[in-house]
Backbone as CSV, one residue per row, in Angstrom:
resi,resn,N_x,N_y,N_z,CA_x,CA_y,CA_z,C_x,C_y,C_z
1,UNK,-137.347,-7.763,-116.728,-136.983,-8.358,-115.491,-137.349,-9.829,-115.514
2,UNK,-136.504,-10.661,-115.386,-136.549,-12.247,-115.344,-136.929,-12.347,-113.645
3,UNK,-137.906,-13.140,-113.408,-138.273,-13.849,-112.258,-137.585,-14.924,-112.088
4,UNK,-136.637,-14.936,-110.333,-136.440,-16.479,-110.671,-137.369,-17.427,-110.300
5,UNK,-137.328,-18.419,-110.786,-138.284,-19.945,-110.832,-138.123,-20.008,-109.475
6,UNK,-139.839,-20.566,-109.075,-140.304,-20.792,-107.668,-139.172,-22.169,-106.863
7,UNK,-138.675,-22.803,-108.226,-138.002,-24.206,-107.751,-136.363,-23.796,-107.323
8,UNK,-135.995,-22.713,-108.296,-134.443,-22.071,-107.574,-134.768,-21.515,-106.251
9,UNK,-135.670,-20.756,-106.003,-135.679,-20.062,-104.211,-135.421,-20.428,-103.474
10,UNK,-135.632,-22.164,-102.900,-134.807,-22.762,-101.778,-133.573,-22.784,-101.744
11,UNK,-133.143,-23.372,-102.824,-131.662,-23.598,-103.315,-130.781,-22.629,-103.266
12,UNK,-131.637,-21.241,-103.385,-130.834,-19.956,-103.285,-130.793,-19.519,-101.850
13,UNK,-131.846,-19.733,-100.982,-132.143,-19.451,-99.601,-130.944,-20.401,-98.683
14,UNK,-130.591,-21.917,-99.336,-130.042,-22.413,-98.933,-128.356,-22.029,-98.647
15,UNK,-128.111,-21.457,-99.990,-126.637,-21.161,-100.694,-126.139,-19.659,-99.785
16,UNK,-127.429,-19.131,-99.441,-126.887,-17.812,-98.815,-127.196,-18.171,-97.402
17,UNK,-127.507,-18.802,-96.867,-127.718,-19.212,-95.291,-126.408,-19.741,-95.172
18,UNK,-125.560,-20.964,-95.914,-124.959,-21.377,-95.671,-123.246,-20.751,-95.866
19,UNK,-123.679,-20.014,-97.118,-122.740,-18.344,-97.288,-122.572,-17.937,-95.765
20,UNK,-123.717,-17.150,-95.195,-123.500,-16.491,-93.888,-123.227,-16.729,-92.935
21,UNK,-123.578,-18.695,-92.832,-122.717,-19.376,-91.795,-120.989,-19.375,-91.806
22,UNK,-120.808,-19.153,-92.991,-119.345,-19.558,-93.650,-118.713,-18.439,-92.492
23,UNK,-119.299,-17.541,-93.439,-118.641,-15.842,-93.226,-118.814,-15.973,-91.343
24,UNK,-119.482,-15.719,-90.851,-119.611,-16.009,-89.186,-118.824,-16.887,-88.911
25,UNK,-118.483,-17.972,-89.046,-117.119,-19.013,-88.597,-115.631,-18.262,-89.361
26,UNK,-115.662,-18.380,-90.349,-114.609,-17.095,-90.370,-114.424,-15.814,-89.524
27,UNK,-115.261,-14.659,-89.348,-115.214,-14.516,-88.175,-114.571,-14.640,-87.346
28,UNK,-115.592,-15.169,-86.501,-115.368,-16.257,-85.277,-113.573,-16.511,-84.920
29,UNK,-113.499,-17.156,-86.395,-111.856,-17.994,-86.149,-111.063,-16.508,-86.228
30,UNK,-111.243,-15.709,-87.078,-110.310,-14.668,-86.912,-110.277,-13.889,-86.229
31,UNK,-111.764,-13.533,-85.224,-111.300,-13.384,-84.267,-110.694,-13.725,-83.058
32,UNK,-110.787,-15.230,-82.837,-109.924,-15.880,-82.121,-108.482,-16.084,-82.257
33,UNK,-108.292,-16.284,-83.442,-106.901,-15.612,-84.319,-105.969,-14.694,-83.551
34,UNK,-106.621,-13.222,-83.297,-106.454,-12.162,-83.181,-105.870,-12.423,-81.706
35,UNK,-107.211,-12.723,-80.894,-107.267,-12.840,-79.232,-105.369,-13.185,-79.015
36,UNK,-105.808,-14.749,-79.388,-104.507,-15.332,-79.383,-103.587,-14.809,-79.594
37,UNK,-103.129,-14.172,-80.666,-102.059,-13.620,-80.804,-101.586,-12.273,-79.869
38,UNK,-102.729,-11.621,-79.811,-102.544,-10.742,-78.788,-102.203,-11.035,-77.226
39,UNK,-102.898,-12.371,-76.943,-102.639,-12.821,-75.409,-101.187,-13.260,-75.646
40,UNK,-100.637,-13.955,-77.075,-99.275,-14.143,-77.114,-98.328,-13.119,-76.877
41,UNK,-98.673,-11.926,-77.110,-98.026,-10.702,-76.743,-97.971,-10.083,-76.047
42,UNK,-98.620,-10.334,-75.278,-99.082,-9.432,-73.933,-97.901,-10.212,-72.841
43,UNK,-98.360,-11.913,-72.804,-97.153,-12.505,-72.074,-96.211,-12.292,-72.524
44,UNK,-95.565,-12.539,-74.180,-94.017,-12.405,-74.098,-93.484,-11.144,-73.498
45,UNK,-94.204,-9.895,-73.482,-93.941,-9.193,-73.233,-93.693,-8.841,-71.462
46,UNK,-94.507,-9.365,-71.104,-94.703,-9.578,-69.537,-93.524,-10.362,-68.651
47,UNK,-93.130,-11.314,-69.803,-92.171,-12.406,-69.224,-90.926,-11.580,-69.595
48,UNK,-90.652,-10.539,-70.996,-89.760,-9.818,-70.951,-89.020,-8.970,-69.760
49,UNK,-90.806,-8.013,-69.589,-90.392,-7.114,-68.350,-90.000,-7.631,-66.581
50,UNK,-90.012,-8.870,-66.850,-89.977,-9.501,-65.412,-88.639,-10.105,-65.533
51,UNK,-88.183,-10.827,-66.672,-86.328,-10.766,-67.232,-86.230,-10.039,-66.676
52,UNK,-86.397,-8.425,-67.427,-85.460,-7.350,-66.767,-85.239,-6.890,-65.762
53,UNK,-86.650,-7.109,-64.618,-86.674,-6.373,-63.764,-85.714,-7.163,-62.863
54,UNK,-85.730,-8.575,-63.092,-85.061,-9.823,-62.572,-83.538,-9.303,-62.776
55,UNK,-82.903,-8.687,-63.690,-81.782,-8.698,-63.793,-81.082,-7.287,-62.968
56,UNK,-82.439,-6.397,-62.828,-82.042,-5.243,-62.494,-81.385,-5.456,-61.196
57,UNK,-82.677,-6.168,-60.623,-82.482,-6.781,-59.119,-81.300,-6.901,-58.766
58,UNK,-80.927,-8.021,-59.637,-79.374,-8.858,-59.357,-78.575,-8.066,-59.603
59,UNK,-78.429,-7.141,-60.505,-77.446,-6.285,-60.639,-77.615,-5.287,-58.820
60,UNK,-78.705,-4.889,-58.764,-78.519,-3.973,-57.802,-78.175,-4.416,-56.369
61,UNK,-78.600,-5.513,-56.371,-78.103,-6.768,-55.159,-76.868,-7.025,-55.233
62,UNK,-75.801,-7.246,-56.081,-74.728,-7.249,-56.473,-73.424,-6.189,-55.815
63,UNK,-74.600,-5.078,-56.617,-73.729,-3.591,-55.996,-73.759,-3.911,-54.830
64,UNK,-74.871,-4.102,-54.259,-75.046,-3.213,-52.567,-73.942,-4.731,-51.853
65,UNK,-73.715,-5.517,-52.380,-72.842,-6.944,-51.488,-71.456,-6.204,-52.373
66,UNK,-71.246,-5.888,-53.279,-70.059,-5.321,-53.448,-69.254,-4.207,-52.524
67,UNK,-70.223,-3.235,-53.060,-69.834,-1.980,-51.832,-70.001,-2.079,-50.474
68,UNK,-70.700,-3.484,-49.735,-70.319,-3.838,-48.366,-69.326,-4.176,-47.963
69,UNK,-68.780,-5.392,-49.177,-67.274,-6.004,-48.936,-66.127,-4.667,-48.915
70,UNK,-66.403,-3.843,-49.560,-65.604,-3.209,-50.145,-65.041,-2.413,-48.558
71,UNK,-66.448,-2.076,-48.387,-66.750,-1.392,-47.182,-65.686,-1.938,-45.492
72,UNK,-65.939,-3.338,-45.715,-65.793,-4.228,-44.674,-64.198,-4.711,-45.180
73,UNK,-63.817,-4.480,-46.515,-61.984,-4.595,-46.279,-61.343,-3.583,-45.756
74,UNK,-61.886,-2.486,-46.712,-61.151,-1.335,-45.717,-61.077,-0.711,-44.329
75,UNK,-62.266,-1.308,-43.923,-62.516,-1.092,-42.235,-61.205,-2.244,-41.697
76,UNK,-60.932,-3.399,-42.415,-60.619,-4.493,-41.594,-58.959,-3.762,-42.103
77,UNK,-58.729,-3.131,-43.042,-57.559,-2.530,-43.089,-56.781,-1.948,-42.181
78,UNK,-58.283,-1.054,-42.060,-57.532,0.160,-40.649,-57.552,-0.715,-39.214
79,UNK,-58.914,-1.482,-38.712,-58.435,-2.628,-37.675,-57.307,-2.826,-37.784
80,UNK,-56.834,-3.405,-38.607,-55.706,-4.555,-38.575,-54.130,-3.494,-38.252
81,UNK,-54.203,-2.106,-38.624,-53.148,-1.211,-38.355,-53.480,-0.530,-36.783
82,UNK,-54.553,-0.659,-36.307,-54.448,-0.157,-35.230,-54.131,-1.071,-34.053
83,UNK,-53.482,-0.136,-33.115,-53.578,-1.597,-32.003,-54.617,-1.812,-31.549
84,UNK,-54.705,-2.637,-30.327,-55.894,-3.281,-29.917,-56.377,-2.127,-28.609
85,UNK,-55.358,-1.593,-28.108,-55.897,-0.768,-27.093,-56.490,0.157,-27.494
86,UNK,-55.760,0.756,-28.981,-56.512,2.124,-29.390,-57.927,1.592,-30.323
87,UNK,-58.493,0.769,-30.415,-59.690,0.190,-30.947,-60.678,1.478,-30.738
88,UNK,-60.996,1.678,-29.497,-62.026,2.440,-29.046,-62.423,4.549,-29.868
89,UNK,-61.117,4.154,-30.213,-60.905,5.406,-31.088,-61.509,5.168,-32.497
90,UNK,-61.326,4.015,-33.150,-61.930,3.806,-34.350,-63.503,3.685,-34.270
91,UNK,-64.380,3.970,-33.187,-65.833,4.576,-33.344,-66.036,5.631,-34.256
92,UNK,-65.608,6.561,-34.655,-66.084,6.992,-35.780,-65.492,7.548,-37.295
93,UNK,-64.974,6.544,-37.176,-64.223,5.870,-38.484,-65.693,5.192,-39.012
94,UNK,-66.018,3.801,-37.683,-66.912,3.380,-38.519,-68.269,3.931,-38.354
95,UNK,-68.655,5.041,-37.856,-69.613,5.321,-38.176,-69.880,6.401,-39.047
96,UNK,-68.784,7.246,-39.643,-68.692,8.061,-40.729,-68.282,6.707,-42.019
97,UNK,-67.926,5.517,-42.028,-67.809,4.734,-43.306,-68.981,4.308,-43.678
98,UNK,-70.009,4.514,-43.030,-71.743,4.008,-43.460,-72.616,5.514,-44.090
99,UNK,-71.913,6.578,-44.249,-72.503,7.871,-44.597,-72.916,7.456,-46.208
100,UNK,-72.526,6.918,-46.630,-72.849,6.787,-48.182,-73.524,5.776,-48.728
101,UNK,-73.184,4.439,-47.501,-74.287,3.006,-47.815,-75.176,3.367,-47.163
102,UNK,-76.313,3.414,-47.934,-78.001,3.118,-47.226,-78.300,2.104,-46.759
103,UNK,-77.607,0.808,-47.547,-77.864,-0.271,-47.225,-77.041,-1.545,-46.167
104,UNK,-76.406,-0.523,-45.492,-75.587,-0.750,-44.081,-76.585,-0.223,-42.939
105,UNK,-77.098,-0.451,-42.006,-77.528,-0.310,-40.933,-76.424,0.224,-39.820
106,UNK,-75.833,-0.557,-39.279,-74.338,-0.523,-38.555,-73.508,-1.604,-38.832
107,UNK,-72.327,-1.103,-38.744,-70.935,-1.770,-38.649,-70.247,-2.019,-37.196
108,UNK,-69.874,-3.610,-36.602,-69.209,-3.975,-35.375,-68.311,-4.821,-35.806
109,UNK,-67.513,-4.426,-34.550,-65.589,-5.665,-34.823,-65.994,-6.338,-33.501
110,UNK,-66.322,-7.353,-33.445,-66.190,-8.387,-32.414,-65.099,-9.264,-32.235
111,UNK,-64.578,-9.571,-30.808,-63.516,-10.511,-30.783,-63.665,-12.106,-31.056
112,UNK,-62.945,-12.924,-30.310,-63.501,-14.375,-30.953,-64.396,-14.929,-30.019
113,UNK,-64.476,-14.170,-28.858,-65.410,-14.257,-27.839,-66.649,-14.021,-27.851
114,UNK,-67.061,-12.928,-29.061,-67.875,-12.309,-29.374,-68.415,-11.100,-28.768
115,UNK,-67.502,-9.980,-27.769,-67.344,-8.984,-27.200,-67.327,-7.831,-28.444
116,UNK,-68.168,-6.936,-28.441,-68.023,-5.792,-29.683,-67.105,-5.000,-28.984
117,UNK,-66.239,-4.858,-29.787,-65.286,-4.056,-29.159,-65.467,-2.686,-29.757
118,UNK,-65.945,-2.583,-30.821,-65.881,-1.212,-31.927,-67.631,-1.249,-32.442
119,UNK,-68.065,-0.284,-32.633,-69.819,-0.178,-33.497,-69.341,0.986,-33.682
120,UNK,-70.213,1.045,-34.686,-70.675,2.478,-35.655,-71.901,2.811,-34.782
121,UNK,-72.857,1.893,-33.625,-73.370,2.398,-32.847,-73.303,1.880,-31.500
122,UNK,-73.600,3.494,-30.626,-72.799,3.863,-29.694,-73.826,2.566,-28.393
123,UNK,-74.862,1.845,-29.090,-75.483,1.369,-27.821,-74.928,-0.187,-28.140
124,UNK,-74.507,-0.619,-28.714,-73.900,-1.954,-28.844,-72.091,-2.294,-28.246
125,UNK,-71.637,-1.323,-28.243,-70.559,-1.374,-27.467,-70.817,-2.367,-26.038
126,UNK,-70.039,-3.044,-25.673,-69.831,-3.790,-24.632,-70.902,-5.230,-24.939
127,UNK,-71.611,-5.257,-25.513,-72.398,-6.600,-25.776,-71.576,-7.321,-26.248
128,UNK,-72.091,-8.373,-25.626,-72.079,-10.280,-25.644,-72.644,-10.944,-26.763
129,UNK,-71.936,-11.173,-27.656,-73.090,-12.328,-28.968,-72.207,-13.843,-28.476
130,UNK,-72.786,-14.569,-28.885,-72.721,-15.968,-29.392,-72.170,-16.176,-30.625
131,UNK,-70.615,-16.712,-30.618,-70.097,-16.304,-31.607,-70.521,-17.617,-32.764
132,UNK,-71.208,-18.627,-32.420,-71.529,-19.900,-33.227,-73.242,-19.229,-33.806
133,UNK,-73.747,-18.320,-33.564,-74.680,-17.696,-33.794,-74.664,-17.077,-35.006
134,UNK,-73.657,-16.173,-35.089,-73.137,-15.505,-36.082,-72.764,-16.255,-37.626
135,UNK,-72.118,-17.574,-37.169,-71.604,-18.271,-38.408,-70.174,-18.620,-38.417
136,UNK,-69.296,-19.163,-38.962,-67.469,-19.570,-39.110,-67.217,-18.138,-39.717
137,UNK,-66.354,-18.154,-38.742,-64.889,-17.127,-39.329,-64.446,-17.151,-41.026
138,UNK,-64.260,-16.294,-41.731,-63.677,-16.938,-42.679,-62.084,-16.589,-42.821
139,UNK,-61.474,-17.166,-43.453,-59.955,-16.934,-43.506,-59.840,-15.517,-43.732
140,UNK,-58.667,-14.974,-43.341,-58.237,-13.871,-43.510,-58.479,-13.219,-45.053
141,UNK,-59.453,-12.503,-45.234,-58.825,-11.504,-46.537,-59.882,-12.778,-47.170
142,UNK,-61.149,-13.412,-46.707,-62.030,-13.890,-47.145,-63.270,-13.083,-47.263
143,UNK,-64.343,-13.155,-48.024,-65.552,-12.351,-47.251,-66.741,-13.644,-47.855
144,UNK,-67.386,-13.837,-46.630,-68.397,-14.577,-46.396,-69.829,-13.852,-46.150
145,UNK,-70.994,-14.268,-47.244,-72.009,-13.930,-46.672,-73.088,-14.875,-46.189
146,UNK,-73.191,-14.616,-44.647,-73.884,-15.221,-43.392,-75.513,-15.201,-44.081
147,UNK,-76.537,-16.203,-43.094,-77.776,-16.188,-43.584,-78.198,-14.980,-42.885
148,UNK,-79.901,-14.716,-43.152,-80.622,-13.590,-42.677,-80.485,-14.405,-41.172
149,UNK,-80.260,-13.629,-40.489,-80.390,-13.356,-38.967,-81.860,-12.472,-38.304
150,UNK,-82.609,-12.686,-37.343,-83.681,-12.047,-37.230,-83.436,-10.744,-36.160
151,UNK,-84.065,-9.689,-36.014,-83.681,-8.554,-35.509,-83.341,-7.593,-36.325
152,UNK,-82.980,-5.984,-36.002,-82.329,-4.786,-36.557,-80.797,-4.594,-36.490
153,UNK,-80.684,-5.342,-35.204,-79.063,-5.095,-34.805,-78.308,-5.986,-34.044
154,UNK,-77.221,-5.617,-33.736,-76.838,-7.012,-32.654,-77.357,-6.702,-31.203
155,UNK,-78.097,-6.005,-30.679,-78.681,-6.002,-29.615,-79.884,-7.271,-29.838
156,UNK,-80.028,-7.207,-31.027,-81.135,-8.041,-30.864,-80.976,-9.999,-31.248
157,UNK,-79.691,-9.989,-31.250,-78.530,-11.079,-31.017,-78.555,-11.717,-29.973
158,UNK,-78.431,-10.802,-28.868,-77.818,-10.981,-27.262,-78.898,-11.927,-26.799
């Protein structure tokens, strides 16, 4: 067995202290390495699922303004074939055309006066709106969507 010399021991004490510093900053960096990359993934992924959910939205926002219009030509179809006296008969026309939208509350035909002449509900009949309240007319065989209005219904218009 060779002893090493009393004069190598620092030099060796030195070489492995500074070894173990090495190795600990390595470490260190790889685990920060790691962090990082993982926090990189966690957001892309986050910003992914919020894309989608973003698109779902719009898609489903889409539908429900689709199948309103859709809703609101064919009502303005049958209006437009009925006369004006028999109006009062088309009450539940429109209140059987909301059986399938959830996202219809009620349906009203107001004149230019703003008199409901027709609802899908039976307590808004005969009310008074403000027809500059509501928003411009749009041309015939147009469909316009108005801002949020505050209230549930047009009772809460009047």
């Amino acid at each position: 067995m060779t002893a090493t010399a009393p004069s190598t021991l620092p030099l060796l004490k030195r070489v492995v202290v500074a070894f173990g510093l090495v190795a600990a900053v390595a470490v260190v960096l790889a685990l920060a390495a790691f962090a990082s990359a993982e926090r990189e993934a966690a957001l892309n992924q986050a910003t992914e699922r919020g894309e989608l959910m973003a698109r779902v939205l719009a898609d489903h926002a889409g539908r429900n303004l689709d199948s309103g219009a859709l809703l609101l030509t064919a009502l303005g179809d049958t209006v437009s074939r009925t006369d004006r006296a028999a109006l009062g008969t088309l009450a539940p026309v429109f209140s059987n055309a909301l059986l399938g939208l959830h996202q219809i509350r009620a349906v009203a035909l107001l004149d230019a006066q703003g008199h409901v002449l027709v609802s899908s509900d039976p307590a808004d009949l005969g009310l008074l709106l403000d027809p500059a309240r509501l928003g411009s007319a749009t041309q015939p065989g147009g469909v316009q969507l108005l801002g949020v209005l505050p209230g549930r219904g047009l009772r809460d218009l009047t």
